[in-house]
C-alpha positions in Angstrom: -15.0 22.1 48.2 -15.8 18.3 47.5 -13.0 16.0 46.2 -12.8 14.1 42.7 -12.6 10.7 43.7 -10.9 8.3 41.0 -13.2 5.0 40.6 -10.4 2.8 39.5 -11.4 0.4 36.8 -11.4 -3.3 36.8 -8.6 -4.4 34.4 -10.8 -6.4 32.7 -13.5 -4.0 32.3 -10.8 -1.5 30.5 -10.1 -4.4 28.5 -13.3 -5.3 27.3 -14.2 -1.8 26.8 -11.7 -1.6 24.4 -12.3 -4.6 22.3 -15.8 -3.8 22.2 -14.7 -0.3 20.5 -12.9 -1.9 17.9 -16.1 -4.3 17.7 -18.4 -1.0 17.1 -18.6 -0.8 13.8 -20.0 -3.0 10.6 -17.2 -2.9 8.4 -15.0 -4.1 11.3 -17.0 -7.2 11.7 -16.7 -7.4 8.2 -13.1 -7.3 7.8 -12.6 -10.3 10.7 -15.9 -12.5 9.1 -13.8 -12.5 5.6 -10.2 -13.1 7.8 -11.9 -15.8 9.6 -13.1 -17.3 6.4 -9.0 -17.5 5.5 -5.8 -18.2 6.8 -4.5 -15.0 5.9 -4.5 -12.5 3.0 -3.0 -9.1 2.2 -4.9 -5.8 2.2 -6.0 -5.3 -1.1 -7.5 -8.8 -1.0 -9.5 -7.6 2.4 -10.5 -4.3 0.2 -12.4 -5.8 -2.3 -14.3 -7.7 -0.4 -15.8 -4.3 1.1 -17.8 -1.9 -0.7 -15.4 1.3 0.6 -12.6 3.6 -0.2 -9.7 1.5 0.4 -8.4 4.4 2.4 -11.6 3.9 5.0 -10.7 0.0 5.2 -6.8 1.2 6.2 -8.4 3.0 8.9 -10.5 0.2 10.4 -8.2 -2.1 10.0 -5.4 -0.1 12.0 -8.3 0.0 14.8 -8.7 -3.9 14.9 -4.7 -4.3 14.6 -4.6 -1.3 17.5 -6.7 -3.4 19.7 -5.2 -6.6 19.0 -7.7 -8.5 17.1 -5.6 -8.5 14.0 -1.9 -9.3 13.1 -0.1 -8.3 10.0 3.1 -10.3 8.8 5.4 -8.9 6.4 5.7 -10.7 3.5 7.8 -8.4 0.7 5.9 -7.2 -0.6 3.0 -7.4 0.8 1.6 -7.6 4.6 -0.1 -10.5 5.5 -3.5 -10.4 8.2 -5.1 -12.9 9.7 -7.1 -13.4 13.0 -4.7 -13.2 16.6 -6.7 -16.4 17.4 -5.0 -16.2 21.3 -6.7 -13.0 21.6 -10.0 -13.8 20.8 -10.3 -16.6 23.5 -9.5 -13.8 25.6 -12.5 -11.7 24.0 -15.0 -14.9 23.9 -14.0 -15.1 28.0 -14.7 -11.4 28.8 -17.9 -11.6 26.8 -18.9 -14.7 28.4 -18.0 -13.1 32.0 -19.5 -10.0 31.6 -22.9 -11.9 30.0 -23.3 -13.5 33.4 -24.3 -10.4 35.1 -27.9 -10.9 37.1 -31.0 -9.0 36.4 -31.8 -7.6 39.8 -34.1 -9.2 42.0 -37.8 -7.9 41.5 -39.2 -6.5 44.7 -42.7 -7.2 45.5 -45.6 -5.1 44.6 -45.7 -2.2 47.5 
């Protein structure tokens, strides 16, 4: 009976991976283009700015702040969001890194 062999994953790669999942959908990219456009701004500010159930924007949003991308500060009574700037540099790196990969070498015509 063959063994399962466990590939383990580059730390980085299950890092990436994970950003790029929060990254995955429009509304996402939404919500950080209009955070990056401010310093920060509570939720129902971000909702109106996106043609959704405010319920649906909750649910993306929890998915960026799950990964990271976003923080929320309490402010009573609202929460504040804005941009975890330190954790994009790390983003924009492991793009950058994993955009270097090389296009294998063609062989010749045989």
């Amino acid at each position: 009976m063959p063994s399962i062999r466990k590939v383990p994953y580059d730390k980085d790669d299950i890092k990436l991976a994970r950003y790029a999942k929060a990254l995955s959908h429009p509304a996402r990219i939404a919500i950080l283009r209009y955070l990056s456009s401010v310093n920060s701004c509570c939720f129902n500010e971000i909702s109106r700015e996106l043609p959704l159930a405010g319920s649906t924007v909750s649910q993306h949003m929890s998915e960026l702040k799950s990964a990271g991308l976003i923080t929320g500060a309490y402010e009573p009574p609202n929460v504040r969001y804005s941009i975890d700037h330190e954790r994009f540099k790390t983003v924009r790196k492991l793009l950058k890194d994993f955009a270097k990969m090389k296009e294998p070498e063609e062989k010749g015509n045989q």
